[in-house]
C-alpha positions in Angstrom: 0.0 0.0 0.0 3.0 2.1 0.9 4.3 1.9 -2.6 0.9 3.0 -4.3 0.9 6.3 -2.0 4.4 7.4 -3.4 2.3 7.7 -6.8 -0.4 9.4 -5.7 -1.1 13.2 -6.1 -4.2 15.6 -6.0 -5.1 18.1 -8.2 -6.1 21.5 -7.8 -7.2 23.9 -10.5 -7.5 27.8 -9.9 -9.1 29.7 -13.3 -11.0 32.6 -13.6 -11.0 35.7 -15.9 -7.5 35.8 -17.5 -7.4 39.7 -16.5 -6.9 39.1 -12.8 -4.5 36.9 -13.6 -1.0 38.9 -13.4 2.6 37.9 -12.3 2.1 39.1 -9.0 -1.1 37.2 -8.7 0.6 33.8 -10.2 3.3 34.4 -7.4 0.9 34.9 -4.4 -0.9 31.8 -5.5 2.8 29.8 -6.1 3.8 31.5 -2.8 0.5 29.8 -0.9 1.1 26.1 -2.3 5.4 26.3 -1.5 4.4 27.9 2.0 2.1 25.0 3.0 3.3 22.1 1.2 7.1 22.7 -0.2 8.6 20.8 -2.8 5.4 18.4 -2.4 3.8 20.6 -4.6 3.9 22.4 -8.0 2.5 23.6 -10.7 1.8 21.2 -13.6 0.1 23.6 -16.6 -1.2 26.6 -16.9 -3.7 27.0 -20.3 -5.6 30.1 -21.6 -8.1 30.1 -23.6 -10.8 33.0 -24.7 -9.8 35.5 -21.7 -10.1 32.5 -19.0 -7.2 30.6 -17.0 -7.0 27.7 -15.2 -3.4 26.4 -13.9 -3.3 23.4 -11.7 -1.7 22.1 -9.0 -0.8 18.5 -8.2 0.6 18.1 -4.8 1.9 14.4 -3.7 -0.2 12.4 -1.2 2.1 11.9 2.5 3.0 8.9 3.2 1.6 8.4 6.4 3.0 6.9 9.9 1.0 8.3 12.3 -2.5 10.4 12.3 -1.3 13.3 12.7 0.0 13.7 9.4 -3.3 13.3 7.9 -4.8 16.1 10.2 -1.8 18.7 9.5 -2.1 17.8 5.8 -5.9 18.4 5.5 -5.4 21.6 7.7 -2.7 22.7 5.0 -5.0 21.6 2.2 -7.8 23.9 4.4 -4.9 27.2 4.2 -4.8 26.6 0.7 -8.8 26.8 -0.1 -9.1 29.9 2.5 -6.3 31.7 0.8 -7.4 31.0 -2.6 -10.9 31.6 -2.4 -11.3 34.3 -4.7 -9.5 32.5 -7.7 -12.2 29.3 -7.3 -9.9 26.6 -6.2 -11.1 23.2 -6.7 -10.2 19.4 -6.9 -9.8 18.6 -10.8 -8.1 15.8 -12.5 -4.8 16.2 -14.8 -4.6 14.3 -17.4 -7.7 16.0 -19.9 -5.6 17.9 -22.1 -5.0 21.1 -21.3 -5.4 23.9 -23.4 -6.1 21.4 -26.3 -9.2 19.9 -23.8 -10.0 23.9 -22.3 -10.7 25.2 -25.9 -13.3 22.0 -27.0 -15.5 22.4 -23.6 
């Protein structure tokens, strides 16, 4: 089972209007996912497509010893949501497309 959590990730797509969307807004929202979860997290794309964005996040599943971890990383997970709110932060999957997938739906 151990070996099958070193796979796993989540995903988590923030999009909205492209115009909100600046450098210093990409590095707030970069800044929120390194300060709660390190180099267990990054961003995998970022597609634009008729003035809307959505980048996502994947950020690998713990391996988990004790249940501790599982509250602190839900708690994190919790930061991210609460400081992201205004860019609609929300579980999504990866492996759709992209910008290729954003422009057909």
């Amino acid at each position: 089972m151990s070996s099958l959590m070193r796979e796993s990730s989540l995903y988590i797509s923030i999009g909205g209007e492209s115009n909100i969307f600046n450098e210093e807004v990409k590095d707030y929202i970069d800044f929120i996912f390194k300060e709660n979860f390190g180099k267990s997290s990054r961003k995998k794309t970022e597609a634009n497509s008729d003035n809307i964005i959505e980048i996502i996040y994947e950020i690998c599943l713990p391996i988990v010893s004790e249940d501790y971890q599982t509250k602190v990383f839900f708690e994190k997970l919790e930061n991210v949501f609460e400081d992201l709110g205004e860019y609609h932060p929300h579980f999504t999957q990866y492996k759709r497309g992209g910008e290729s997938w954003l422009k057909r739906h």
